[in-house]
C-alpha positions in Angstrom: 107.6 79.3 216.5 110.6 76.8 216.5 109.7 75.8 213.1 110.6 79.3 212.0 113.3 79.5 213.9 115.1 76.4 212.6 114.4 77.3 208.5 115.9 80.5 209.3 118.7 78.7 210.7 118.8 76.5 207.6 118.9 79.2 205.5 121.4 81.5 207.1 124.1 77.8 207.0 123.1 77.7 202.6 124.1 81.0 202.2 127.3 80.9 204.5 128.6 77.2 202.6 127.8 79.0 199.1 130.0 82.2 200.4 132.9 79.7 201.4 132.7 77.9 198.1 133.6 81.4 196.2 136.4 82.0 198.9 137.9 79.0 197.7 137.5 78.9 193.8 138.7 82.7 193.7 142.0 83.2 192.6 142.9 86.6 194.6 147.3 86.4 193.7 145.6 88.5 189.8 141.8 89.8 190.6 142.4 92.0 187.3 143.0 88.9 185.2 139.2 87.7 185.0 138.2 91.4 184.0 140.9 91.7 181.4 139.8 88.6 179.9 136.4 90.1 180.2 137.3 93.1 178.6 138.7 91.5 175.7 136.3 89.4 175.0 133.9 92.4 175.2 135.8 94.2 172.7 136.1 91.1 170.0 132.6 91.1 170.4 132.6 94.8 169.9 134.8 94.7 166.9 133.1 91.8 165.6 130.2 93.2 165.1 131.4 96.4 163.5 133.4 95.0 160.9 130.1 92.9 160.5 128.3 96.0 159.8 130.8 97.1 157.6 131.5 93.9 155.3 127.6 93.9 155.0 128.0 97.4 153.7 131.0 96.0 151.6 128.7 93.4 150.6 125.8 95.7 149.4 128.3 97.9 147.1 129.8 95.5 145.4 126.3 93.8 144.8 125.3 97.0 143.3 128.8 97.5 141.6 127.9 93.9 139.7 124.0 94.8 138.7 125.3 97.8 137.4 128.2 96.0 134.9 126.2 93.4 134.4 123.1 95.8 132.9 126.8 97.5 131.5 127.6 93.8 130.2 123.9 93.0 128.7 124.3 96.6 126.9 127.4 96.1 125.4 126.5 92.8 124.4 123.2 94.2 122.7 125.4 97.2 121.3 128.2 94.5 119.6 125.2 92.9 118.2 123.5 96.0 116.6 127.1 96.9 115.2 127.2 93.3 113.8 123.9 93.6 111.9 124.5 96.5 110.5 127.9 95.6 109.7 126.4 92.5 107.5 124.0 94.5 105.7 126.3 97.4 105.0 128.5 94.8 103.1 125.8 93.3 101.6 124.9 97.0 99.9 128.7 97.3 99.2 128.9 93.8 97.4 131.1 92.4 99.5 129.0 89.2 100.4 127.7 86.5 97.8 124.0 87.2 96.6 121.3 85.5 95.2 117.9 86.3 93.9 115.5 86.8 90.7 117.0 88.3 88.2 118.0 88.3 84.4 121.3 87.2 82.6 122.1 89.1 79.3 124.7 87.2 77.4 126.7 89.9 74.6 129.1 88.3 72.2 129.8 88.9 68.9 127.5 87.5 66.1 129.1 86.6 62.4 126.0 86.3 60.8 125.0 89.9 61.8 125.9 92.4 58.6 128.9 93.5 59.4 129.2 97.7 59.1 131.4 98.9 56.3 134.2 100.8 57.6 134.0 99.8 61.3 137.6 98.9 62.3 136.9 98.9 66.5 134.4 98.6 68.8 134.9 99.4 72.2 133.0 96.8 74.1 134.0 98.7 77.8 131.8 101.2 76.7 129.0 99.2 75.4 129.3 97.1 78.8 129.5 100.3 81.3 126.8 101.9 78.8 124.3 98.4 80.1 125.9 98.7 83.6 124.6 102.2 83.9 121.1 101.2 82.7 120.7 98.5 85.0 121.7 100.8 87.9 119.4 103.1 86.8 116.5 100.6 87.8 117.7 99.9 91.2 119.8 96.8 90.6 120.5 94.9 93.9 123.4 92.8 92.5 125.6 92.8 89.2 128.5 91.0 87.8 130.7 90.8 84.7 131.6 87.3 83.8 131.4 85.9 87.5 133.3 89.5 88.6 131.2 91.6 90.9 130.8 95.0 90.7 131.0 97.7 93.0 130.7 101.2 93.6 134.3 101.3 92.5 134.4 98.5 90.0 136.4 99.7 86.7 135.4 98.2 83.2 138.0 99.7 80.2 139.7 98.7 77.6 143.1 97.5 76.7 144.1 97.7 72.8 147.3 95.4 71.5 146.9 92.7 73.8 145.3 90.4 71.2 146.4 89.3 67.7 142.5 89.0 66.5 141.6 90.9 63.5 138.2 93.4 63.3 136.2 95.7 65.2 136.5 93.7 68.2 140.4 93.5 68.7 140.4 94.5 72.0 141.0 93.0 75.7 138.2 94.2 78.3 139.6 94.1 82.0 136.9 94.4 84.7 138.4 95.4 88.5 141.6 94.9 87.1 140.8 91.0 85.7 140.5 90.2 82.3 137.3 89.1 80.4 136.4 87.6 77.3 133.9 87.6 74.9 130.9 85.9 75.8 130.0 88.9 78.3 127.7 87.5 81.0 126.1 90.0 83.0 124.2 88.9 85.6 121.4 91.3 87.6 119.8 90.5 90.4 116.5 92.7 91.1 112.9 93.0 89.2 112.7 91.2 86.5 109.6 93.1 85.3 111.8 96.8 85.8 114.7 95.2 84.5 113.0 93.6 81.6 110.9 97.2 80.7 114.3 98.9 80.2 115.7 96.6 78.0 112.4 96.9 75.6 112.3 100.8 76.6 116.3 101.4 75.1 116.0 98.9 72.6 119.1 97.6 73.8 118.8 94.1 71.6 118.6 96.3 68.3 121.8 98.9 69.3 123.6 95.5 70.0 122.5 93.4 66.7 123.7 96.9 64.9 127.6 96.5 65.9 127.3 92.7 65.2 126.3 91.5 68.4 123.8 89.3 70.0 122.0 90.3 73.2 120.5 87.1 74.4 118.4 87.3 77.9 117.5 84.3 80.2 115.5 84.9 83.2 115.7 83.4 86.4 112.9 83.1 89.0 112.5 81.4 92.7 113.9 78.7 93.4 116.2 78.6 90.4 117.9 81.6 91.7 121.0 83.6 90.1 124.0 83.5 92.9 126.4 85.9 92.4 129.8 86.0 94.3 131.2 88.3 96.3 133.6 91.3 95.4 137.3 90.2 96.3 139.3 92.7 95.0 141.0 95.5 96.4 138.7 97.9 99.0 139.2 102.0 98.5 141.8 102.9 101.2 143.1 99.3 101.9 146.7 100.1 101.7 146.2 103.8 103.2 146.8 104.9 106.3 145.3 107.8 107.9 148.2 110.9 108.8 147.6 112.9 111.8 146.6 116.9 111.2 
């Protein structure tokens, strides 16, 4: 019985020194001081983790704002490249790049020991050219030129009479896309030899030549001794235009 008595004793003084320790580490002169503290401390915490919830928010949206320009970015790109290839190949069927290939060069110049006609005073050798140009095209020609002067959809090949002191049919100056040539004409073609070589046989082209005094002499060129051609450098259709508003 005592020994119950005396831990309830010991108890009862424990709980009495912890209760004076608090009376004298509590500041009573500003009791409202620890729970402001508290309070704002609670509310940083508070605010904290909102603004957490909404930079994570933030965070998601702009990830999803980047996928989507950079799949924007990656189609773009893929578009400029499309445009790019079909920009090349456009001015490769316009002319405007060198070419090279198999083909056939017909050399036309005139030819002294041909029989001269009687009577013929002038020949107009822009004709005879555009007449062989035509022909060509007509076999699906992927590339011509005119004495190292590519021709285009818009190429020109005429005549110029007075601009030369020589004497006979053959008195005048050709100009092709505004450049003069001379005689030897060099006309290069790049496509099928075979098509290319048909129509010449076909038209008799050699024999209407030989008839107005001049040879028609063809060399053909196969892989890897290829014809190169260069590139169309004069002036485009609309350069100097400029589009007026309706």
């Amino acid at each position: 019985m005592k020994k119950y008595v005396a831990g309830a004793i010991f108890l009862v003084s424990v709980l009495l020194g912890v209760m004076i320790g608090l009376e004298f580490h509590i500041d009573r002169s500003s009791p409202a001081s620890v729970f402001t503290s508290y309070l704002a401390a609670s509310n940083s915490l508070t605010t904290a983790l909102d603004n957490s919830a909404k930079l994570n928010k933030l965070l998601i949206s702009v990830k999803k704002e980047y996928e989507t320009l950079d799949s924007a970015t990656k189609l773009h790109n893929h578009g400029v490249q499309d445009l790019q290839k079909e920009l090349l190949i456009l001015e490769k069927e316009a002319g405007l790049t060198p070419a090279a290939g198999e083909g056939i060069s017909i050399t036309i110049n005139y030819d002294p020991n041909l029989p001269l006609i009687p009577g013929l005073t002038y020949v107009d050798e822009a004709v005879q050219l555009q007449m062989v140009i035509n022909e060509l095209q007509s076999v699906g020609a992927a590339a011509i030129s005119i004495n190292n002067e590519r021709l285009i959809t818009t190429s020109s090949i005429r005549s110029v009479n007075g601009l030369t002191t020589r004497s006979g049919p053959f008195t005048g100056v050709v100009q092709v896309n505004g450049e003069p040539v001379a005689a030897p004409y060099v006309i290069k073609v790049i496509g099928s030899i075979a098509s290319i070589n048909n129509l010449i046989v076909a038209e008799g082209l050699k024999d209407q030549f030989a008839i107005l005094d001049q040879s028609f002499k063809v060399k053909i060129y196969r892989s890897p001794d290829f014809l190169r051609l260069p590139a169309y450098t004069g002036t485009l259709p609309g350069q100097y235009s400029t589009e007026v508003g309706m």
